[in-house]
C-alpha positions in Angstrom: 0.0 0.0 0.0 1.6 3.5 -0.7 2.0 5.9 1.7 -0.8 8.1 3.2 -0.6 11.5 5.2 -3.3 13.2 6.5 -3.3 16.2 8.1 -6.2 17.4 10.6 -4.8 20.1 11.4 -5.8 23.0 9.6 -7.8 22.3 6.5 -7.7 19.1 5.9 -5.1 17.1 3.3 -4.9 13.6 2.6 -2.4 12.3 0.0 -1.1 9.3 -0.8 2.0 8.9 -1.9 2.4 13.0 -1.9 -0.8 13.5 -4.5 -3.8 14.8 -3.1 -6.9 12.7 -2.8 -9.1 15.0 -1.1 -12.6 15.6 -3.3 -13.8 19.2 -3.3 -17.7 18.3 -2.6 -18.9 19.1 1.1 -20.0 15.6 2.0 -17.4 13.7 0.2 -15.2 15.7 2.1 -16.8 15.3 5.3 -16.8 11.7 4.8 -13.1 11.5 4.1 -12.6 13.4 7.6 -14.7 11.0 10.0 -13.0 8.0 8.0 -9.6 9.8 9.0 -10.3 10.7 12.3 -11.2 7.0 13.4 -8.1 6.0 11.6 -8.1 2.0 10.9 -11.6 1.7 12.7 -14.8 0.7 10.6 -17.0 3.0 11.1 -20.8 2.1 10.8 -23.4 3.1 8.0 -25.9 5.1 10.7 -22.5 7.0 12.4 -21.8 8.0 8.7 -25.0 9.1 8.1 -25.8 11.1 11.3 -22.2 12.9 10.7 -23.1 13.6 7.1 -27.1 14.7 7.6 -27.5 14.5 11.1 -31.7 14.3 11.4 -32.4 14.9 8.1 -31.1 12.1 5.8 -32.1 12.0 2.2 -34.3 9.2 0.7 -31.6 6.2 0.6 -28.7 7.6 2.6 -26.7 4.3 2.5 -27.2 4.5 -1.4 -25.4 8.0 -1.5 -22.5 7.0 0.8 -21.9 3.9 -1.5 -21.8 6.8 -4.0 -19.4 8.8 -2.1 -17.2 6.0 -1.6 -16.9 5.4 -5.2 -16.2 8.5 -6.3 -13.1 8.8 -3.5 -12.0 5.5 -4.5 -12.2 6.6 -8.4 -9.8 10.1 -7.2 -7.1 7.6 -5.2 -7.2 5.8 -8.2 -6.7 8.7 -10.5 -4.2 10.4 -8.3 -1.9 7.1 -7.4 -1.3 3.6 -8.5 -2.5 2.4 -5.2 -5.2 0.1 -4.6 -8.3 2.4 -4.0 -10.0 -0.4 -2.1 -7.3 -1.0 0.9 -7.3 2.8 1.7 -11.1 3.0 1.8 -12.1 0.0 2.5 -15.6 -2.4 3.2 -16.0 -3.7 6.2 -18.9 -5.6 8.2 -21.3 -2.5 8.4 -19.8 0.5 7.1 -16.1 1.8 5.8 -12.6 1.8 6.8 -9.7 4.2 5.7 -6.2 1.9 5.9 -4.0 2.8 8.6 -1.1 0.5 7.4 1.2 2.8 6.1 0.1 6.0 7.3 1.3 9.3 9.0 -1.4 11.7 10.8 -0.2 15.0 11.9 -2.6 15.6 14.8 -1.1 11.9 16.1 2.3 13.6 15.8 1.3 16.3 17.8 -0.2 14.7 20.5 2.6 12.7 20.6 5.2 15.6 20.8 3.1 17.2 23.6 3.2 13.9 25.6 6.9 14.0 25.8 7.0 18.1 26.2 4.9 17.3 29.2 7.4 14.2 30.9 10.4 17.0 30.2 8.5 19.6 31.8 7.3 17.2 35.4 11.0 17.1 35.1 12.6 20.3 35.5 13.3 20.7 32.1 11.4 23.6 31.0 14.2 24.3 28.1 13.6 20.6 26.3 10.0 20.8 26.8 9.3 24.6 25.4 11.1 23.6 21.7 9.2 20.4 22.1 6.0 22.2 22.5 7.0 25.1 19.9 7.9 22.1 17.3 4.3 20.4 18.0 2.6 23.6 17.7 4.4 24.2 14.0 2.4 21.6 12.9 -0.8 23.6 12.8 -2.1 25.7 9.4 -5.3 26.7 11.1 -8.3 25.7 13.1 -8.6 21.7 13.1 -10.7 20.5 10.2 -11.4 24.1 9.5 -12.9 23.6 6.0 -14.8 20.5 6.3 -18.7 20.9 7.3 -19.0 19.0 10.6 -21.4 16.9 12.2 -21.4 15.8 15.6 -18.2 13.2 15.7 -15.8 16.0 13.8 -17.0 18.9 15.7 -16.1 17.6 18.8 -12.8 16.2 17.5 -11.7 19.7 16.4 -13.2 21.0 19.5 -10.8 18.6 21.5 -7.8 19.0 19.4 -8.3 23.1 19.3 -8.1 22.4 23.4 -5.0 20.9 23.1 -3.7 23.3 21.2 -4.6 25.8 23.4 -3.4 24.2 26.5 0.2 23.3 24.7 0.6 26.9 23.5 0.1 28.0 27.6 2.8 25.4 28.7 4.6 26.8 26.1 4.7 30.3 27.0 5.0 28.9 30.6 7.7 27.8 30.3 8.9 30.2 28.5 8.6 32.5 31.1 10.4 30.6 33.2 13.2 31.0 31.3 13.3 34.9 31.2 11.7 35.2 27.7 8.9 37.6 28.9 10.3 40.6 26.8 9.9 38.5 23.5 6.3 37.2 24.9 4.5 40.7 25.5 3.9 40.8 21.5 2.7 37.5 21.0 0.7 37.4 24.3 -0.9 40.8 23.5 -2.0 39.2 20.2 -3.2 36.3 21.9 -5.5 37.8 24.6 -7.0 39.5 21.9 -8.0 36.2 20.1 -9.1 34.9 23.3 -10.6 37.6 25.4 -11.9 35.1 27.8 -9.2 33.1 28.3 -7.4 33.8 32.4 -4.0 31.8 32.0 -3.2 34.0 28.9 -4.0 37.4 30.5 -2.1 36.0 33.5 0.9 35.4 31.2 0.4 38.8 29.9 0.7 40.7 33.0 3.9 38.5 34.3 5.1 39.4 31.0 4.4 43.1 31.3 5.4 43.2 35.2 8.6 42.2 34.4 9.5 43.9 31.3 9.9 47.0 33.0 5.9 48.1 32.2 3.2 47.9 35.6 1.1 50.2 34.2 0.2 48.1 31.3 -0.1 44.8 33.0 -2.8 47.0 35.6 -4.7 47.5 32.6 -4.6 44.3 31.2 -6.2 43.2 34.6 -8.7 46.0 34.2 -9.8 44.9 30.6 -10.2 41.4 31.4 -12.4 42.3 34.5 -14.6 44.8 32.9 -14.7 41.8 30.2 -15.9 39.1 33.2 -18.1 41.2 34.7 -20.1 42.7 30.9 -20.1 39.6 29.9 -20.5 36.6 32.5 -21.6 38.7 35.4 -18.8 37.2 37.2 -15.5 38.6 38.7 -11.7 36.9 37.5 -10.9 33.8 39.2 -8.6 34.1 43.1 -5.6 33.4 41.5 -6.2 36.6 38.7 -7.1 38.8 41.6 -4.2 37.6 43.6 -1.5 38.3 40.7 -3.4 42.1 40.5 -2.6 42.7 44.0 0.7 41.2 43.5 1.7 43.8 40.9 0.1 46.6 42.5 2.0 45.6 45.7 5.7 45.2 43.5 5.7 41.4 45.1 9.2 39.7 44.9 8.4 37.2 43.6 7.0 38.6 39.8 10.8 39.0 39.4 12.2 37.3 36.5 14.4 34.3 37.0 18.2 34.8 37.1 20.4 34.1 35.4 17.8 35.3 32.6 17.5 33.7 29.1 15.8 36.1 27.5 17.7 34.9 24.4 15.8 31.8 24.3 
């Protein structure tokens, strides 16, 4: 069997053997995903056709998938000299994509942030940052962010977006650490933007800002993200956000950055 990559992350590619495979119709494409996502796994006519039409099926829905089917097995075939039937393939009650010989870049990733994560537990916040910032260079965009999704892919871009998220805060974690918070206030400003919600990037943000010389800013930061809370969820920011606040207004120790800094990192 030749060699198939797929890539969840971002809009989604499939080739095999470096040629593309991926059909430019909506449900063809949406079947392709929830085939790649359960990787080597069969998965059944009725999950196909709840992701594909969710309570509205046309007349004959196992008719169309067969169609779909066919038409991705005649683009493999078109694109590659592989056998179109082992990469989607029959199974007892529903289809299979071949998992022998293939490469998934959301796999990779989780994979790299396992290992970031055992260097971090261990101290080593220098191996586990370029881990995390070699993971996170896998992504071109939002998981599966131009395939129409049902139920099953939704909440698999959903989950991987979460990882994402949660890497790219160990990252900068870490980073800090290290004494990178000059280079951070940029990207961290950018961030908070994108996520106006989110507490352990606005915290990052104010260490960041405390430390580069610039209390004033991180105040407001604090502010903003309050006034955000309290507009919008009718709540207040967690303890620990109202803790850091008083921290910076108070000029606590221990915001310091670390010495010796590596703000060359």
């Amino acid at each position: 069997m030749e060699r198939l990559e797929i890539g969840l992350l971002g809009p989604l590619v499939i080739t095999v053997d470096g040629r593309s495979v991926v059909p430019s119709a909506a449900k063809q494409r949406g079947l392709l995903a929830l085939l790649s996502v359960n990787l080597g796994r069969e998965v059944g006519m009725g999950a196909i056709v709840e992701e594909l039409w969710g309570g509205c099926p046309p007349s004959g829905p196992a008719a169309a998938v067969q169609t779909y089917v066919k038409h991705l097995r005649h683009r493999i075939a078109e694109v590659s000299g592989a056998d179109p039937k082992e990469i989607v393939a029959r199974g007892y009650g529903g289809y299979r994509l071949g998992s022998a010989v293939a490469q998934v870049d959301a796999q990779d990733f989780e994979a790299t942030v396992t290992e970031a994560n055992r260097a971090l537990a261990t101290g080593d916040d220098e191996r586990g940052a370029e881990l995390l910032r070699s993971g996170l260079a896998k992504w071109r965009g939002p998981a599966l962010g131009d395939v129409q999704q049902g139920g099953v892919l939704r909440a698999e871009a959903l989950r991987l977006d979460e990882v994402r998220l949660a890497a790219l805060e160990s990252r900068i974690a870490a980073e800090l650490r290290l004494g990178a918070h000059t280079r951070l206030v940029s990207e961290l400003t950018g961030l908070t933007s994108l996520y106006p919600l989110q507490e352990n990037l606005h915290a990052h943000l104010i260490v960041a800002l405390y430390r580069s010389g610039r209390a004033s800013r991180a105040l407001e930061v604090f502010r903003r993200l309050r006034s955000t809370y309290v507009k919008e969820l009718g709540i207040e920011p967690s303890r620990r956000l109202q803790e850091l606040h008083r921290s910076v207004l108070g000029c606590d120790p221990m915001l310091e950055p670390p010495v010796p800094s590596l703000a060359s990192l």
